[in-house]
N, C-alpha and C positions, 0 to 999 in steps of 0.2 A: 533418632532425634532430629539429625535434618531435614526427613520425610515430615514431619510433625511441625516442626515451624513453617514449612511449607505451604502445611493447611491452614496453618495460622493465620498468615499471611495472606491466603487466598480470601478468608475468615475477613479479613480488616481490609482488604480492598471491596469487599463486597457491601459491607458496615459502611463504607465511604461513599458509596456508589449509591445505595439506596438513602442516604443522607442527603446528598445532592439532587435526588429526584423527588424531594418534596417541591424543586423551584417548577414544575415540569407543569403546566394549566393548561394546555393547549399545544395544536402543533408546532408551532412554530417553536414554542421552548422544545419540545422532542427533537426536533430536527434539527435547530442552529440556535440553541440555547437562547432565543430571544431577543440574539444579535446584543450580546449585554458582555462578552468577552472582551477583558482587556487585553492592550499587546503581548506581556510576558504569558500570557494564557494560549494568545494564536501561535504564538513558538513555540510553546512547551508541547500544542495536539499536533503541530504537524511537524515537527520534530521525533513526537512520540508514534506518530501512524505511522510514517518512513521504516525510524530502526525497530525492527520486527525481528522475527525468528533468521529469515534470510542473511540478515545483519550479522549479527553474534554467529550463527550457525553454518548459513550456506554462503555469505562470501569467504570468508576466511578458508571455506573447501577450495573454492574456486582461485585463491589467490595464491595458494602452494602446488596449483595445477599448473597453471598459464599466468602469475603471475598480476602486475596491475593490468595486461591488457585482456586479462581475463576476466576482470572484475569492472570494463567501461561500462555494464550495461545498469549495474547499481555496485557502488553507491554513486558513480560519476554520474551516470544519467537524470537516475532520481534524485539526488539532490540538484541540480542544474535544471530540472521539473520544476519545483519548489520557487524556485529563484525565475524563472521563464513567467509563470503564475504571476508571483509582485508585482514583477514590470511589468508584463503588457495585458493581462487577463484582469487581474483582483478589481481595479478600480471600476472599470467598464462592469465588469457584473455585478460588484456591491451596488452599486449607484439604480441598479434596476430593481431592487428590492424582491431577489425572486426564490422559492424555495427549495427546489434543486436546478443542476443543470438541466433536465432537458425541459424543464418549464423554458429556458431559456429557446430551445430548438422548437415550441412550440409557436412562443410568441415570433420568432424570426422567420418560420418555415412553415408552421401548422402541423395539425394533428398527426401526419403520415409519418414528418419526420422526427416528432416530439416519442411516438410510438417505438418506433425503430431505431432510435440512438437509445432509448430507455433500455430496451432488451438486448440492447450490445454491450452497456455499460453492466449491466446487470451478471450477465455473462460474464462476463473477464473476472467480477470476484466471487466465481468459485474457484480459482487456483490459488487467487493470495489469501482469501480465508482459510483454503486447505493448509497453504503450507507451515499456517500458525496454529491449527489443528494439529497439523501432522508435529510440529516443536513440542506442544503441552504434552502430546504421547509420549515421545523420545523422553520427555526430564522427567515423567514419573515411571516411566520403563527404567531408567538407568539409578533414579531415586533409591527406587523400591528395590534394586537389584534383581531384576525381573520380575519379582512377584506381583506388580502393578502390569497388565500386558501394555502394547501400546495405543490397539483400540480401547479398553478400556480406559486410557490414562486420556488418551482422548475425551472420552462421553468425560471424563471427572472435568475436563479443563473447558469443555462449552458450557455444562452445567455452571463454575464459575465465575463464566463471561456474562450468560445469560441470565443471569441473579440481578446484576443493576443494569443492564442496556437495555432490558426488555422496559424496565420500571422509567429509569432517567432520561435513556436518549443521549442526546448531545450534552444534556449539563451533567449526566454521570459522566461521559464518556470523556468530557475536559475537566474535570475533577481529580478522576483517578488518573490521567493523563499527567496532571504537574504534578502531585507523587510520586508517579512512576518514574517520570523524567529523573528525579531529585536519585532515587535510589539507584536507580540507571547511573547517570554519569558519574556518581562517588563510586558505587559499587565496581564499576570495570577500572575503572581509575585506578583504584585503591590494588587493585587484582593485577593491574599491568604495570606497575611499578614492584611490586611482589615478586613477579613471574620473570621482570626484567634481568631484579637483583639474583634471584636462583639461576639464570642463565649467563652469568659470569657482567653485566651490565645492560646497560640500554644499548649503548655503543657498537657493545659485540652483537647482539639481535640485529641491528641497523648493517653491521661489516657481514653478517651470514646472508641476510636474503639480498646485499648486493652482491655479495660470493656468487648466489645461485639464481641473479637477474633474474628476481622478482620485481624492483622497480623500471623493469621494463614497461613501456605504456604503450607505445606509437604501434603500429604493425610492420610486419616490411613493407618493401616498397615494392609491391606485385600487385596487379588487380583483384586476385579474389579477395587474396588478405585485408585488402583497404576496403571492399564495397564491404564486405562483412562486417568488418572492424564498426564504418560508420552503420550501418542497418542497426546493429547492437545495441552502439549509443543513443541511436532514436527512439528504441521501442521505448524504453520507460519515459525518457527525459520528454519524447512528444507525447506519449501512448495515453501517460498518466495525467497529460491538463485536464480534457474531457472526461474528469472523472467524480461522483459525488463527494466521495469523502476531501478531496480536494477542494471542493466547491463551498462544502457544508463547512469548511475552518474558516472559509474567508469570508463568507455571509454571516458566520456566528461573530464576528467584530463588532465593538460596537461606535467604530469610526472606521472612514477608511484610510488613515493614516495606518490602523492595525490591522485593515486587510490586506493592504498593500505590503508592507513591511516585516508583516508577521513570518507570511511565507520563505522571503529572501534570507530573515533572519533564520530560521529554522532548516532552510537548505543547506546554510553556509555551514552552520554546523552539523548537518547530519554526514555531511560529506567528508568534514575534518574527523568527527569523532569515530567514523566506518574504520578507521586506521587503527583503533585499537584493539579490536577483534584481530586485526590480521598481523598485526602487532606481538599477540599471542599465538597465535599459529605458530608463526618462526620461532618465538619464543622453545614451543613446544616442541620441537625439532634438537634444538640444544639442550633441552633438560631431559626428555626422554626420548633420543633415537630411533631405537629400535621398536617401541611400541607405537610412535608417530608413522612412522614407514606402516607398519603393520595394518594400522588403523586408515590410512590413506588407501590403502589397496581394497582395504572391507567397505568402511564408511568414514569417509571425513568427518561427517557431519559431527563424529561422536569425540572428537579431539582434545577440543578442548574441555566440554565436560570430564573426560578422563584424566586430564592433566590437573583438574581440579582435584576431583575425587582420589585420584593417587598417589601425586604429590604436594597438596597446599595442607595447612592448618585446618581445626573448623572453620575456623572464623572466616577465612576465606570462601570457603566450601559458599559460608550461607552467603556471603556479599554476592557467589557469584550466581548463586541460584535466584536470588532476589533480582538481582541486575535482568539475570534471561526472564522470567517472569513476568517483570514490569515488561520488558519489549513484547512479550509476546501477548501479553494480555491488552497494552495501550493501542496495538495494531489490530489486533483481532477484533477487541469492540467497535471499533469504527468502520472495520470491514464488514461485520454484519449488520450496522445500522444502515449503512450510504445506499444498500440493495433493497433493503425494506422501505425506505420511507421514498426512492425512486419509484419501484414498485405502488403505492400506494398512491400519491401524487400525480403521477403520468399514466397509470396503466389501469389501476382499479377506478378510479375519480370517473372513468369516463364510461362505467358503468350504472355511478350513481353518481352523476354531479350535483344533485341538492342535497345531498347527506350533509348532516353538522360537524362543527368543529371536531365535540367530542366523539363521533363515531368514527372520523378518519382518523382519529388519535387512538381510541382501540382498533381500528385495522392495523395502524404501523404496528401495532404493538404485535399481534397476532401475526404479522408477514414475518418479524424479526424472529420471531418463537418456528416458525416452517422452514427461513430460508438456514437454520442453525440445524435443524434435522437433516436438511437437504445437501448443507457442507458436511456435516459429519458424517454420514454415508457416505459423498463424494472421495472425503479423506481418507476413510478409510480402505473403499474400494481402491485407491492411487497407493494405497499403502506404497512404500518402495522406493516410488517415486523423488529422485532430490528436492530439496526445497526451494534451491535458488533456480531450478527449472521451474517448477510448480509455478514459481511469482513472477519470473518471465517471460513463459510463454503466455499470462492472463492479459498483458499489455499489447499484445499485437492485434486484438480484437478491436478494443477503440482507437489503436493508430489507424489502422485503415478504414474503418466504417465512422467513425464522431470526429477527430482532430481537424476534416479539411471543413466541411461544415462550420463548425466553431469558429476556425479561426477567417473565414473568409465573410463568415456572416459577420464578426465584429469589424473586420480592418476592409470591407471589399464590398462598395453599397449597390455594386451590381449585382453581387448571390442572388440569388433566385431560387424558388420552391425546388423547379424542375432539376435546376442544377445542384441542389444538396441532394435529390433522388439519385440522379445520375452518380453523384459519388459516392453513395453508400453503396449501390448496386455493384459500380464497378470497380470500386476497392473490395470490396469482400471477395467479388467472383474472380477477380487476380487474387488476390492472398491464395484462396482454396484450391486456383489453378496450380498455382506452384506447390503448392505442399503435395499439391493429390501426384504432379507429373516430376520427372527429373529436374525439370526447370529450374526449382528450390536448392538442388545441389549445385548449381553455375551461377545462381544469383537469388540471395535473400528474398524470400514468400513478402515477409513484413515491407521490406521499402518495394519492391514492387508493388504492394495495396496500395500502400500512400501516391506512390506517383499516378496510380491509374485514378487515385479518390481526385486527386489535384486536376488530373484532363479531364474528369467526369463535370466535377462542378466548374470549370469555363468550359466546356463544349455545353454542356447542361443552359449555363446560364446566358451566355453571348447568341446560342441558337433562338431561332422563333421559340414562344414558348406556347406550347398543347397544355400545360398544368396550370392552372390559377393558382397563384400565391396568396395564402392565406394566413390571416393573423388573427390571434384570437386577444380577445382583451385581457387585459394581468388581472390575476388575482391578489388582490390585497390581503398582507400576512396580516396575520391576530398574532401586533406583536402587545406585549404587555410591557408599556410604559417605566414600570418600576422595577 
């Protein structure tokens, strides 16, 4: 029965999705709905793109491991993304009117480096598409009581994604996003006051995981402890600015009082509400002991669905499957569009740059339908793989090759073509130095990229310059008025 309202489910966000992609005329409604987005709209998708499978699933693992300072990397990071965005990025790049980020790296740096931030950004989400891939397996694997496998439960849960993202784009993908939000936060809500009350109160959940300093945050006070510590909190919180789906919520506003604000609002809560996932955890520990311990030794990840499925009502059951659902499906569609329509924009365009509206509108579509083949292989070859690693490790890609770029091209009018080259060359080849040598074990791969991306682009840009800086003219969106 619960299997069955599942598909239902999947059934009427699909219904919803292909509803909203009648608004879809052109690219520009595929890719940032038009820029026609009100506020409670930009909160509710970047809200919804955040709490993902990692959310529900892989922090709550990570937070009965090591605690709060094992969970700086999200939701503390990524939500303080979110909020980093409003203040000092959204306005500056709404105001340029531009289709994705690296149109932006074009027009500041030119084609080399509009190219090369394209395929880094691109990169980093195969991991977070996986690891909401890799969730939809896990909930109809444990649904079905195995009889669903988990590759299989996979192919079912892209198939569902890819029913309105391929059609809608961006206006399905903020559509089904304020639904999802709505069953989201009632559904864990409703479950962690539930789960509180079976565990003798709220009170006593709060006295167990200070019993077993889980609110621990800070690190000690040792060097490696501390460069780690801070490395962690960068990856997503800087990793994630330079990134499309980020980009695509705040250009889909249709002020920028809502690109601005959207963000900040939706951080603040993604951050407060990460607490009730972990909230349940503990919870889980006090209502069933021994099979909590048990399951932490196998897979965390399977915790709390189990605490569902063995000890709650139905009614619970489905609030809490609806609740994971929505996260994982609200994060997954925005994770397959932000690569496709990058892809198509930056990378395909400059093979046919007179092509018409409507044929870059069927390429996105066609890139969306390959790059979902191409995750779901990826996923399920990682099979195994944790999820909250899967979506951590994809950020260290554009922390060190796009973030110093970005952020030096808006705030720093000395950047230079050469000197974004210089940083991308020489954050990557530090990142890979230390992963490939021991180095990585005495000091963080990720902040080593970024410090080497930061002396590339000022040695880059303050030296004689050998590279012509090159600007290309903007392309005017086909926005549709109404």
């Amino acid at each position: 029965m619960l299997l069955t309202l599942v598909f239902v489910y999947l059934l009427i966000t699909i219904a919803i999705g292909l509803y909203a992609a009648r608004r879809v005329k052109n690219t520009t409604d595929f890719a940032i709905a038009g820029r026609h987005l009100p506020l409670y709209m930009i909160v509710t998708t970047t809200f919804a793109t955040w709490f993902g499978s990692e959310t529900v699933l892989g922090i709550p693992a990570k937070f009965i491991e090591g605690g709060l300072n094992g969970v700086v990397e999200d939701p503390f990071g990524a939500g303080t993304c979110l909020i980093l965005v409003g203040l000092f990025f959204a306005g500056k790049l709404y105001r340029m009117t531009l289709l994705t980020i690296s149109d932006y790296y074009r027009e500041r740096y030119g084609r080399t480096i509009e190219v090369a931030c394209s395929l880094i950004i691109m990169l980093s989400y195969l991991g977070w598409v996986s690891a909401q891939v890799t969730a939809l397996g896990l909930v109809f694997n444990v649904l079905s009581g195995g009889a669903i496998g988990i590759s299989m439960g996979m192919v079912i849960g892209v198939v569902s994604i890819l029913a309105y993202t391929l059609f809608g784009g961006m206006w399905s993908v903020a559509v089904t996003d304020f639904i999802q939000v709505i069953i989201l936060v009632l559904g864990l809500a409703v479950i962690a006051v539930f789960a509180g009350n079976m565990a003798g109160g709220a009170d006593k959940v709060v006295a167990f995981a200070v019993s077993k300093d889980l609110f621990k945050f800070w690190p000690e006070p040792n060097y490696r402890d501390m460069v780690f510590f801070f490395a962690a909190a960068i990856t997503m919180m800087l990793g994630s600015i330079p990134q499309q789906d980020v980009f695509q919520r705040v250009m889909s506003a249709n002020s920028v009082k809502a690109a601005t604000r959207g963000p900040v609002i939706g951080g603040a809560a993604y951050i407060l509400f990460a607490f009730v996932p972990m909230f349940l955890v503990a919870s889980a520990l006090l209502i069933m002991p021994t099979e909590t311990a048990e399951l932490l030794k196998d897979d965390p990840q399977k915790v709390l669905p189990t605490l569902v499925l063995q000890k709650m009502p139905f009614v619970m059951q489905v609030l809490f499957f609806g609740a994971l659902l929505s996260a994982i499906k609200s994060t997954a569609s925005a994770t397959l569009l932000a690569p496709s329509v990058t892809f198509t924009e930056n990378i395909w365009r400059q093979f046919r740059p007179s092509g018409s509206d409507r044929e870059n509108l069927l390429t996105m579509r066609i890139t969306v339908l390959l790059f979902s083949v191409a995750v779901l292989a990826y996923a399920i070859r990682m099979q195994g793989t944790p999820i909250y690693e899967l979506v951590s490790g994809a950020y260290q890609v554009p922390l060190v090759g796009a973030f110093v770029p970005l952020v030096c091209g808006l705030y720093w009018k000395r950047a230079t073509t050469q000197g974004a080259m210089a940083s991308v060359l020489l954050g990557i080849g530090t990142w890979l130095l230390f992963l490939a040598l021991p180095w990585g074990e005495a000091f963080p791969a990720q902040l080593a990229g970024v410090l080497a991306s930061f002396v590339g682009m000022l040695a880059g840009s303050l030296a004689p310059q050998w590279v012509t800086d090159t600007h290309t003219p903007h392309r005017p969106l086909a926005v549709d008025p109404a």
